[in-house]
Backbone bond lengths (Angstrom), bond angles and torsions (degrees), N, CA, C in turn:
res aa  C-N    CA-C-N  psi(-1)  N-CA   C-N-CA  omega(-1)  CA-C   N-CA-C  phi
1 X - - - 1.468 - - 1.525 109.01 -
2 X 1.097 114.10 156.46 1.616 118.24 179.24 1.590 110.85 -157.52
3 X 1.144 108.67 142.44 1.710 117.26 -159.53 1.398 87.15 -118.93
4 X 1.683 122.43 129.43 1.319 143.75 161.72 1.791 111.74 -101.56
5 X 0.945 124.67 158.02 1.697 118.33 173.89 2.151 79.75 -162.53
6 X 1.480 103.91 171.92 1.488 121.10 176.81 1.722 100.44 -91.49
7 X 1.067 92.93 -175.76 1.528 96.79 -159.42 2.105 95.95 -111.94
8 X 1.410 101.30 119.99 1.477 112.41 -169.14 1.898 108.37 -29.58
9 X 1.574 124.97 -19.26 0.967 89.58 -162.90 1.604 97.63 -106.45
10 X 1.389 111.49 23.90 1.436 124.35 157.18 1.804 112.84 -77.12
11 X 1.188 97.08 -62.33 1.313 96.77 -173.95 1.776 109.22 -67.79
12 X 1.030 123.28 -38.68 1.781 96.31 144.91 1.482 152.95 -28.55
13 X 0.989 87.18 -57.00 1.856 107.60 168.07 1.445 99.95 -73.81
14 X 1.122 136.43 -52.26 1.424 118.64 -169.43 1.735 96.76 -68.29
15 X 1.095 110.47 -55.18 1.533 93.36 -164.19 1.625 111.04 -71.76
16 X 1.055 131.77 -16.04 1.399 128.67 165.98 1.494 104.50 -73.69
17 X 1.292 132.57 -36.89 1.539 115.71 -161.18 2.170 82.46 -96.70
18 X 1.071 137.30 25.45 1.652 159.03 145.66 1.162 107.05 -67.80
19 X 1.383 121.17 -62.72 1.458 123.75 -155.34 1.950 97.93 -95.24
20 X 1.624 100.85 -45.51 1.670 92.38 171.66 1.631 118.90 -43.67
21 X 1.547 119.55 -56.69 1.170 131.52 168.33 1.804 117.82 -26.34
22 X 1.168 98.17 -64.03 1.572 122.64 173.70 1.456 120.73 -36.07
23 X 1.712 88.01 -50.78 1.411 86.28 177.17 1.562 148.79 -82.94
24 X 1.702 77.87 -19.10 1.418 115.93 162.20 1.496 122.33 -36.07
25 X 1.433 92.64 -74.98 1.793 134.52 -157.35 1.751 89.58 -124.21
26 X 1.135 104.10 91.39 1.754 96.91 161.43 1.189 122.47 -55.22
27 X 1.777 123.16 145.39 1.375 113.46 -178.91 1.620 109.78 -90.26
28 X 1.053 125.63 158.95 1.486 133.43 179.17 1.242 128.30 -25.40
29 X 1.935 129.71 -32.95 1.539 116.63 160.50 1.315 102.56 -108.87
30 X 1.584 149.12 9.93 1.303 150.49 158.08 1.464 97.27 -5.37
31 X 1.448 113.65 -63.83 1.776 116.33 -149.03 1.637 91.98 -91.29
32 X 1.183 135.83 34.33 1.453 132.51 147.97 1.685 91.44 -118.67
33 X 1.054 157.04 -33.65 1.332 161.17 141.41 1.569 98.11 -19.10
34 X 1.413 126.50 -64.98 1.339 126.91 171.32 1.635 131.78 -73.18
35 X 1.146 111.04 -15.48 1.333 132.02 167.89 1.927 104.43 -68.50
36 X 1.403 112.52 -59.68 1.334 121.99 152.61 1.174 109.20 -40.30
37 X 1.429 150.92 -91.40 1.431 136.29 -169.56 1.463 116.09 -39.86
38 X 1.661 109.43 -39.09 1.469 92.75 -171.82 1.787 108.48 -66.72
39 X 1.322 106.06 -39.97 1.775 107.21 -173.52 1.664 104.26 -45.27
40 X 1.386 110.57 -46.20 1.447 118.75 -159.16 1.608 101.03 -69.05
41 X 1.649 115.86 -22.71 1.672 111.91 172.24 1.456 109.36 -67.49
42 X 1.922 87.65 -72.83 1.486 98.29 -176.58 1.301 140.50 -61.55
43 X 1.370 107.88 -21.63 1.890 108.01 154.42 1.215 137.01 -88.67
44 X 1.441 113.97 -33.01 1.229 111.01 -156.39 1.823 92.95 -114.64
45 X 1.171 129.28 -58.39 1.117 146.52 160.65 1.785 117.51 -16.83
46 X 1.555 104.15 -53.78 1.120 111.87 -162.79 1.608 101.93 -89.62
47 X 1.470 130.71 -13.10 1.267 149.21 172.27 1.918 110.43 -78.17
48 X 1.795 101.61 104.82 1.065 87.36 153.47 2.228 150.95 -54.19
49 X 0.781 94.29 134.74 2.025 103.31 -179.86 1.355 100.49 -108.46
50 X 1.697 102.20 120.88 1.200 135.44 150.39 1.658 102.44 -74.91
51 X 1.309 125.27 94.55 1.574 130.89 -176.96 1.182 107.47 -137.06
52 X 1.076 130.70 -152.23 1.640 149.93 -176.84 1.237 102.85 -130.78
53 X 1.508 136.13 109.01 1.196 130.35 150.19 2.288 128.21 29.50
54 X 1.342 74.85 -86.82 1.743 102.71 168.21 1.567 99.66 -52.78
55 X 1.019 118.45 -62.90 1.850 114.73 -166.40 1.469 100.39 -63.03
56 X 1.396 134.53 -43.49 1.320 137.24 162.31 1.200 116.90 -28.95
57 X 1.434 126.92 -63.28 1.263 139.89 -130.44 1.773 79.14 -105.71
58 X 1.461 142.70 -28.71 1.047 140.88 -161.30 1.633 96.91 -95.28
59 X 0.710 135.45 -12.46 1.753 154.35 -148.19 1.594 102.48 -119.73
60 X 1.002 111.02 -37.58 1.988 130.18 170.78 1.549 93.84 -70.88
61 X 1.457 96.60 -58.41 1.742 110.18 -158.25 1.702 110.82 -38.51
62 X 1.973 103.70 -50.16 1.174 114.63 176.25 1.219 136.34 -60.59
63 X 1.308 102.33 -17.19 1.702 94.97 176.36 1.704 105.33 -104.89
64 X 1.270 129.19 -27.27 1.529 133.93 150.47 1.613 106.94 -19.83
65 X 1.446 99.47 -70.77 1.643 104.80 -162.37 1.939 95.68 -64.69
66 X 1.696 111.34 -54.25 1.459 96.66 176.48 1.628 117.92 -56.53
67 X 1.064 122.11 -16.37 1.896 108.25 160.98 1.690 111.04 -65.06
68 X 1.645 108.28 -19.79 1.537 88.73 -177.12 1.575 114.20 -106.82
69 X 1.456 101.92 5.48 1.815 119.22 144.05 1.301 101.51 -41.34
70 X 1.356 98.51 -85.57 1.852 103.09 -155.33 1.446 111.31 -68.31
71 X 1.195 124.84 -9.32 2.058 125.49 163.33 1.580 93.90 -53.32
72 X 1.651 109.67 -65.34 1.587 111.35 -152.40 1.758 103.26 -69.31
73 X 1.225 128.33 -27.03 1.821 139.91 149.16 1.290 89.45 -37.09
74 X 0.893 128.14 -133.90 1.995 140.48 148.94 1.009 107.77 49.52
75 X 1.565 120.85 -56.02 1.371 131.42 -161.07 2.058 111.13 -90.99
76 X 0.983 116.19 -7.29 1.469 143.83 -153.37 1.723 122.41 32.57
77 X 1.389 92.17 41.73 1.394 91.92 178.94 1.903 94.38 -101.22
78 X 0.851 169.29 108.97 1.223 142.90 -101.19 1.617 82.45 -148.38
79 X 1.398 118.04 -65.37 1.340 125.46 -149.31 1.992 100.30 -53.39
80 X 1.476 112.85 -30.97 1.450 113.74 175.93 1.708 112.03 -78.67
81 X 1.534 107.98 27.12 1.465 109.67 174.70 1.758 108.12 -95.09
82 X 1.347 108.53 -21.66 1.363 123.71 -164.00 1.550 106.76 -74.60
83 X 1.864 104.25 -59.16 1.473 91.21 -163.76 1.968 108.89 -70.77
84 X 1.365 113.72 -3.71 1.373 96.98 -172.05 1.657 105.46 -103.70
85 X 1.407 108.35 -1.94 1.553 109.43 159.05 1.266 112.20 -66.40
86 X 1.252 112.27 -38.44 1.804 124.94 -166.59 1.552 94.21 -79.65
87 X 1.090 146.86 -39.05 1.393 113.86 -176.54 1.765 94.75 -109.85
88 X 1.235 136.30 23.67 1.436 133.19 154.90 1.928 96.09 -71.80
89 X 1.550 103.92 -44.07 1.863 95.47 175.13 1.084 125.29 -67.98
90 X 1.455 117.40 -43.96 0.906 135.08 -178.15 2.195 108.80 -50.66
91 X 1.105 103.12 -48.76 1.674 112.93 163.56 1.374 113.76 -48.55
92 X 1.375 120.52 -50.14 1.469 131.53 -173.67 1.599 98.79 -51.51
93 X 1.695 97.58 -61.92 1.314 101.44 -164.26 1.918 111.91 -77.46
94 X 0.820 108.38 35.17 1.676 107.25 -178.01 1.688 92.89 -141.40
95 X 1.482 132.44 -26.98 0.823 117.97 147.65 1.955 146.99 -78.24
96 X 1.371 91.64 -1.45 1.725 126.62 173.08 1.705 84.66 -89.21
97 X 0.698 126.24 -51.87 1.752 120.92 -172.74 1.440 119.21 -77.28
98 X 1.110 125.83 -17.60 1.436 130.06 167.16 1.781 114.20 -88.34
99 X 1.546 123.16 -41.83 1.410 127.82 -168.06 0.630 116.02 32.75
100 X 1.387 120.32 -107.63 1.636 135.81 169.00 1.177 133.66 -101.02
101 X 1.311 119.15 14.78 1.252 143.69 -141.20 1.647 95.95 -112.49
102 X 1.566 102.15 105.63 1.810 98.83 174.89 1.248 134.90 -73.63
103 X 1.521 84.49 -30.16 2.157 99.38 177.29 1.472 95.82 -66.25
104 X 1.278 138.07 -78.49 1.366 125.10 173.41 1.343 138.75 -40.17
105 X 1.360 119.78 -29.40 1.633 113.79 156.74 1.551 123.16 -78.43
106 X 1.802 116.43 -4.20 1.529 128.48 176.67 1.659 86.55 -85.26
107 X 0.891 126.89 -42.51 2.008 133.91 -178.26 1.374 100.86 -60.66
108 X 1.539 117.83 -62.70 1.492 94.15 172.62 1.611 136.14 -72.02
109 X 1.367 99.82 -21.29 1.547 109.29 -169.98 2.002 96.22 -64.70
110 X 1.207 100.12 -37.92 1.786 108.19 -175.23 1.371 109.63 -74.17
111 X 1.181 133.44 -10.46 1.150 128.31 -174.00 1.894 121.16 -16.73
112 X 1.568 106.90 -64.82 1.063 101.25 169.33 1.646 137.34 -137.60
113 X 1.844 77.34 76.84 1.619 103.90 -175.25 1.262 98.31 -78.56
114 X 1.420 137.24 -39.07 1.504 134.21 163.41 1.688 105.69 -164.77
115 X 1.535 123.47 -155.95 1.064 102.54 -143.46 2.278 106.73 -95.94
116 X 1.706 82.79 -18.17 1.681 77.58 172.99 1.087 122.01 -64.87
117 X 1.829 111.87 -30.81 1.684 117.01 178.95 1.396 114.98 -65.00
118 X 1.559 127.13 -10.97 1.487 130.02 -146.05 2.038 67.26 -113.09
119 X 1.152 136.51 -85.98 1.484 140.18 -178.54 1.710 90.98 -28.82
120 X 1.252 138.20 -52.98 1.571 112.04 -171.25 1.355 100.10 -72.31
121 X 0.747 99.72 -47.16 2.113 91.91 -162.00 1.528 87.63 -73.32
122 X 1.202 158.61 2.87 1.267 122.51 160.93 1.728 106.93 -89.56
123 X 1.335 118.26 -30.95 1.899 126.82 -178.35 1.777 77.72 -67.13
124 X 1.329 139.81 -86.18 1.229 112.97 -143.60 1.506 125.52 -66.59
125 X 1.431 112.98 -19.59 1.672 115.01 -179.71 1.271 113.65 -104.02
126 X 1.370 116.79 77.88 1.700 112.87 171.93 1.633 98.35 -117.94
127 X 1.574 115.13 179.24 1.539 114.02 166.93 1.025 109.08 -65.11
128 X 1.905 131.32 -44.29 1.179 118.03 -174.78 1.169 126.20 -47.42
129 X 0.942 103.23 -58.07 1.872 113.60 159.58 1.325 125.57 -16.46
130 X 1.222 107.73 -56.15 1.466 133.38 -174.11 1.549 117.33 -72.52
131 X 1.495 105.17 -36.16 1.537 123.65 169.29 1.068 109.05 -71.73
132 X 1.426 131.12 -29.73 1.312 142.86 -166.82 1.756 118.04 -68.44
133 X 1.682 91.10 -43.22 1.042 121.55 -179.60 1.662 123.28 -76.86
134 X 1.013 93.67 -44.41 1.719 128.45 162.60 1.602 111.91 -37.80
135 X 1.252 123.40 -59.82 1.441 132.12 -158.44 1.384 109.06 -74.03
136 X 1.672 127.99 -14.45 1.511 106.24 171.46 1.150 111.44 -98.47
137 X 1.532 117.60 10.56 1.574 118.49 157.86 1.304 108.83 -92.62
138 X 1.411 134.40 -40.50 1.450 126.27 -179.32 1.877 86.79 -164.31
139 X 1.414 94.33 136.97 1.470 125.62 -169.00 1.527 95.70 -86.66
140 X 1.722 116.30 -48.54 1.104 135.23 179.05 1.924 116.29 -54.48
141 X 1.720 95.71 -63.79 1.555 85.13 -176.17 1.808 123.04 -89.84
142 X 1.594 102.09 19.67 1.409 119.91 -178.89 1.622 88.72 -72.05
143 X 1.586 120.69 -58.17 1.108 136.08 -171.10 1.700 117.32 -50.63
144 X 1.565 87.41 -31.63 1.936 96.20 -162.32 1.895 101.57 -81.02
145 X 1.257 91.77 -43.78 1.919 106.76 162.93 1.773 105.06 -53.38
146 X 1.255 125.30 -52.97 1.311 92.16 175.62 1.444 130.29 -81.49
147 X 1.557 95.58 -32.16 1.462 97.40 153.14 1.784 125.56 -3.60
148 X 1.403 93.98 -100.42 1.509 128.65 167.55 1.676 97.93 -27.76
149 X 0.923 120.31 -54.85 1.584 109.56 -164.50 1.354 109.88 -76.33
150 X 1.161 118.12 -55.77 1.735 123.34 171.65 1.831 112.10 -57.85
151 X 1.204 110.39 -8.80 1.758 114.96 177.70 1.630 91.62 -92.02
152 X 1.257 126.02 -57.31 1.459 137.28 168.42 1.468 122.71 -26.79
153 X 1.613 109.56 -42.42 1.460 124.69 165.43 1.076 101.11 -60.91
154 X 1.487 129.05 -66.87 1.686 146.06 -133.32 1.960 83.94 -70.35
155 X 1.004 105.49 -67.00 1.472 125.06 -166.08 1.433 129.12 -42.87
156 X 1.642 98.57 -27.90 1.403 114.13 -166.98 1.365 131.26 164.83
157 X 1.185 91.74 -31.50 2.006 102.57 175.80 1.633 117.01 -68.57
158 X 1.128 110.12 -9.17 1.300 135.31 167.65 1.234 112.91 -130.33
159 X 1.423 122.29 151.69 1.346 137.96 -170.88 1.152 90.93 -97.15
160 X 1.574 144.92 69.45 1.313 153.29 172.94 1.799 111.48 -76.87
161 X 1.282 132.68 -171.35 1.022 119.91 -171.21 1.926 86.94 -106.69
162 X 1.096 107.76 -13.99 2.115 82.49 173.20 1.304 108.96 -103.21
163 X 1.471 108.07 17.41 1.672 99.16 170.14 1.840 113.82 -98.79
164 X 1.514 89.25 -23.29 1.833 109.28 174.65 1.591 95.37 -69.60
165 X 1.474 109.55 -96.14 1.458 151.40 -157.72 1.632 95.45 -32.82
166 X 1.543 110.08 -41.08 1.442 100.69 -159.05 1.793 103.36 -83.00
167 X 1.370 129.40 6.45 1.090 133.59 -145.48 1.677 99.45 -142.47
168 X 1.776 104.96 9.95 1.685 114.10 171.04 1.460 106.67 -130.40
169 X 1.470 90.79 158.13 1.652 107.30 -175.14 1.720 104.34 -127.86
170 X 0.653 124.23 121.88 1.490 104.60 154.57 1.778 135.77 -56.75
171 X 1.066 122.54 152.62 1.611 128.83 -153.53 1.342 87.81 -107.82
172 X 1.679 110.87 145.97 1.216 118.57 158.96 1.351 140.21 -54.03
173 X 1.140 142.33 138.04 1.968 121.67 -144.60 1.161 82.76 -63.19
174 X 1.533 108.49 148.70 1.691 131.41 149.46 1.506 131.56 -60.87
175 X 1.196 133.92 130.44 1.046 124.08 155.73 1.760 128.42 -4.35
176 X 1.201 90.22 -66.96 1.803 92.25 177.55 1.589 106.96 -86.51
177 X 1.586 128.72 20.57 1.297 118.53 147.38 1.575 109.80 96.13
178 X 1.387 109.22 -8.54 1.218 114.89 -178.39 1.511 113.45 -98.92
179 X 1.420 99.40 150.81 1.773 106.40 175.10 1.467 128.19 -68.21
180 X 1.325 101.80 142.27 1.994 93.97 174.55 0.982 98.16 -148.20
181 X 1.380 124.32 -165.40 1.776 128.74 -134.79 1.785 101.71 177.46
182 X 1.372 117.48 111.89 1.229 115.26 -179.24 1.694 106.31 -92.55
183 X 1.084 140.66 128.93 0.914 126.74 160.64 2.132 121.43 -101.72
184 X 1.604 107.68 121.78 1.548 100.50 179.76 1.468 115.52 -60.00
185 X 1.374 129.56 142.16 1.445 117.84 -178.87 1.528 92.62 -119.18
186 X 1.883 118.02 -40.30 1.158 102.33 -175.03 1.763 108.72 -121.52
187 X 1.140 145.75 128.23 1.208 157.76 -149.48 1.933 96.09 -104.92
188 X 1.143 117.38 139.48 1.690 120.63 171.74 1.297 111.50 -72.97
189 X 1.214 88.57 164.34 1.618 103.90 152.33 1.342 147.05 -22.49
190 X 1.691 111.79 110.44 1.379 111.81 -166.37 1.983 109.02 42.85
191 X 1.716 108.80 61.33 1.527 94.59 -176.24 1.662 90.83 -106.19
192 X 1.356 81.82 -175.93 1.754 96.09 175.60 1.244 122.92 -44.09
193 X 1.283 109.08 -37.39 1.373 124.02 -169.83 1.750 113.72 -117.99
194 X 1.029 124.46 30.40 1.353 137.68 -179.22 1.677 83.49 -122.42
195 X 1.433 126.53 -32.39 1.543 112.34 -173.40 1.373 99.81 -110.12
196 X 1.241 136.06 7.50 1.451 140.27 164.05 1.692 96.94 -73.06
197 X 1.564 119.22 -66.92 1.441 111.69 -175.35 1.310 118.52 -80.93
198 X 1.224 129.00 5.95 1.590 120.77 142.17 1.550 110.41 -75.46
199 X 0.956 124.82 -29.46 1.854 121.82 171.14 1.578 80.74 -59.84
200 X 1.409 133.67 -101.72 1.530 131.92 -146.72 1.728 91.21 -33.73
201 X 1.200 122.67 -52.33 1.538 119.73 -157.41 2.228 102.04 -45.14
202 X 1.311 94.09 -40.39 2.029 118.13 -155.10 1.695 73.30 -67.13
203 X 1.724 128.41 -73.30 0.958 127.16 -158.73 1.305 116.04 -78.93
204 X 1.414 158.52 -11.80 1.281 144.13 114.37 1.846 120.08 -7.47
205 X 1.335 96.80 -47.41 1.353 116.12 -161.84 1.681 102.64 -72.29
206 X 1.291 107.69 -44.83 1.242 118.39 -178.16 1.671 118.54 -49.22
207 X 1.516 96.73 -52.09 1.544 118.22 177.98 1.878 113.93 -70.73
208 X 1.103 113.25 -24.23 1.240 138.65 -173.39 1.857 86.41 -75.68
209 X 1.411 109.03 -62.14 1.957 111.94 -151.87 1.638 83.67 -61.18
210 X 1.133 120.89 -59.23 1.359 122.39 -169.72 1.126 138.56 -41.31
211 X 1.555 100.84 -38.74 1.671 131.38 155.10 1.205 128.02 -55.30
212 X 1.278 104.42 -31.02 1.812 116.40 177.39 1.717 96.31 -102.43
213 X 1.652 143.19 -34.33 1.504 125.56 168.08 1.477 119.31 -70.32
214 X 1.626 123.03 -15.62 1.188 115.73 175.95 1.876 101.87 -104.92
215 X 0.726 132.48 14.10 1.590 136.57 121.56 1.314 124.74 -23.98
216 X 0.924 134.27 -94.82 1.216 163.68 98.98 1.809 106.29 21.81
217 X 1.830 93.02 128.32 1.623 96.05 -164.75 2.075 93.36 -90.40
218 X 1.401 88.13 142.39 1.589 97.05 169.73 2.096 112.55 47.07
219 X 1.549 84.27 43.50 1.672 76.29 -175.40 1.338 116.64 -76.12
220 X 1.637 114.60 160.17 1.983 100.86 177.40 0.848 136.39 -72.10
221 X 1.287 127.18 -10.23 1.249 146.13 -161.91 1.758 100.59 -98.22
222 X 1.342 106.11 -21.84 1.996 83.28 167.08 1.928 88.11 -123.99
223 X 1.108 116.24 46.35 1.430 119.56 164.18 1.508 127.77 -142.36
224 X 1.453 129.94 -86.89 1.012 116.90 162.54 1.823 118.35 -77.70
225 X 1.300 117.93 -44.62 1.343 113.50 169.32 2.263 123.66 -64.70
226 X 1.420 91.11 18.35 1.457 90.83 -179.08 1.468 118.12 -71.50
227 X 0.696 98.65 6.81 2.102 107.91 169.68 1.275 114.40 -87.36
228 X 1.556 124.95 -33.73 1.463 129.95 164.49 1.587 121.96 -86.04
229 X 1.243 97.01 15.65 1.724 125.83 166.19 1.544 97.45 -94.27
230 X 1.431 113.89 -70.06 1.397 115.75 -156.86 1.225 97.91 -87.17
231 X 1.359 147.38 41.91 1.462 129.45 -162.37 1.862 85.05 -132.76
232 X 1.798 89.57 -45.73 1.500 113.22 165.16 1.942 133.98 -28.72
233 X 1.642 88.99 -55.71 1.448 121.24 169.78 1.614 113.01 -64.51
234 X 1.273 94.85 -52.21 1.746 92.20 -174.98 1.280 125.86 -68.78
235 X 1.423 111.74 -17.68 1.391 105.15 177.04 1.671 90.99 -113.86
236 X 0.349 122.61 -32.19 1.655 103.13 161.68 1.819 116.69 -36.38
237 X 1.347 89.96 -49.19 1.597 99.09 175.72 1.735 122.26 -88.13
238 X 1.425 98.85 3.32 1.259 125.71 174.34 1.945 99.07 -58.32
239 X 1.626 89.81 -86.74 1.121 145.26 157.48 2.002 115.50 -6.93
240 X 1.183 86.61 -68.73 1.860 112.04 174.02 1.719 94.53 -52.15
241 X 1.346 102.71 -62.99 1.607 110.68 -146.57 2.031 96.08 -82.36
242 X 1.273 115.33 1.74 1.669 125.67 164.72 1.918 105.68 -83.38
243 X 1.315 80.19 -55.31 1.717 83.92 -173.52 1.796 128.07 -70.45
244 X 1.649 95.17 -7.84 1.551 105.08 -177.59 1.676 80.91 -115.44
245 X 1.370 153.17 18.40 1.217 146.64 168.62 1.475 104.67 44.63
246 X 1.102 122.92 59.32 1.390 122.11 179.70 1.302 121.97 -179.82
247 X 1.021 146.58 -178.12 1.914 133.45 172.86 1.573 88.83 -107.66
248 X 1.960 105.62 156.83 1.464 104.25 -176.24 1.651 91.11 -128.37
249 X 1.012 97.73 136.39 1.731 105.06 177.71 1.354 94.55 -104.11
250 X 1.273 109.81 97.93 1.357 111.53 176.27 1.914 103.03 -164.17
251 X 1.276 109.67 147.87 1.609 103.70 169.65 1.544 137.04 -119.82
252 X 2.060 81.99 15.28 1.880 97.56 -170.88 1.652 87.95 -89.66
253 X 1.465 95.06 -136.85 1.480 108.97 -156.76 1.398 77.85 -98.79
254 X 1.586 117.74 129.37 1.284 128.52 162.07 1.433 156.66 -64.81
255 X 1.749 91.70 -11.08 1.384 108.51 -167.80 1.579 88.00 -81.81
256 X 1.540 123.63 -17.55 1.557 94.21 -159.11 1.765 97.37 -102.25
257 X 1.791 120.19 28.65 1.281 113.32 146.39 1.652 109.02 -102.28
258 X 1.326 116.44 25.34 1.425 111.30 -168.55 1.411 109.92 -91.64
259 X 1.387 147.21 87.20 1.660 127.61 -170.24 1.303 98.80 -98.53
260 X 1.303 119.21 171.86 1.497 154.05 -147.06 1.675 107.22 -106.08
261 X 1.207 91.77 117.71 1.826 75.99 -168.67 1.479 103.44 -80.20
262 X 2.218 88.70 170.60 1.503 96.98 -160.78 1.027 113.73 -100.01
């Protein structure tokens, strides 16, 4: 057997002259990508938080790392869109778990003062946790948060078999009779799947805004502004159910009923 890959300063140039392109010529859900930034100014952003320091700065953290979601989307290397969505939530939800809460931001701040503090702060800050916490504000988007994270694994954050498998072809027999296997690393312009992981990017994001308004006591955005929540969702689900050519009866994260046509 023998393993070929391109030479790094290929896969540079392609994915930079990806993201130049992009920026150029937006690809097909870009402007729900921007629809997302604006909510994340104008609702949540522009609303003071009564928080803890740490939950702040973890709450910033999440939408930072989701801007470097939608670069690696952008960039068409796609499969490295997953693991930095997954710990952009993963931030949300460790900053949803601290709030105001001092004993829990002294748990994270200690993490690794030695080795019992490194064993507490990993039992108290997981998503489950966070989902846990999640459900007597909404039963529904407790579900959509784990959702998102376990699709995040499936997708890419793990070297799972549909983050490999879905991204190989087999090669036409070789000359010397033996089998090979192409695998795509970087996908073109505005492709199927450059607007599949901006969908995961929109719906990460979703679970993420929510995470940072139920933070936050009596915020507007799951009270009087909850219509620019759900207005959010629907075309999102607009959107999903165009790009998978079909309606999806489903209420997790949607992109991961979305397949690639054949």
């Amino acid at each position: 057997m023998r393993l070929t890959a391109g030479k790094l300063i290929e896969y540079l140039k392609d994915t930079s002259e990806n993201a130049n392109e992009h920026a150029a010529t937006p690809p097909q859900l870009m402007y729900m990508v921007d629809q997302m930034d604006q909510i994340f100014h104008e609702e949540l952003f522009s609303h003071p938080f009564d928080v803890h320091p740490f939950a702040a700065m973890l709450l910033v953290n999440s939408y930072t790392m989701l801007a470097g979601a939608v670069r690696e989307a952008l960039s068409g290397h796609i499969v490295c869109t997953y693991p930095i969505a997954r710990t952009a939530l993963e931030s949300a939800c460790y900053g949803f778990l601290i709030r105001s809460d001092n004993h829990m931001a002294s748990i994270w701040m200690n993490r690794h003062k030695d080795k019992d503090s490194l064993k507490r702060c990993r039992r108290m800050f997981t998503v489950s946790n966070a989902v846990a916490a999640l459900k007597p504000v909404s039963s529904e988007m407790a579900d959509y948060v784990q959702g998102n994270y376990d699709a995040s694994i499936d997708f890419g954050a793990h070297p799972n078999q549909r983050s490999i498998l879905a991204h190989a072809s087999a090669m036409a027999t070789r000359v010397d009779s033996t089998d090979g296997f192409d695998m795509t690393v970087v996908y073109g312009v505005n492709s199927w799947h450059v607007n599949q992981a901006l969908l995961a990017c929109v719906e990460v994001s979703q679970a993420i805004a929510f995470l940072i308004a139920a933070s936050a006591d009596h915020h507007p955005l799951l009270n009087e502004r909850i219509d620019v929540l759900k207005d959010w969702f629907e075309e999102k689900s607009r959107m999903a159910e165009q790009l998978a050519g079909r309606p999806i009866d489903y209420s997790g994260p949607m992109y991961s009923s979305v397949n690639p046509p054949s």
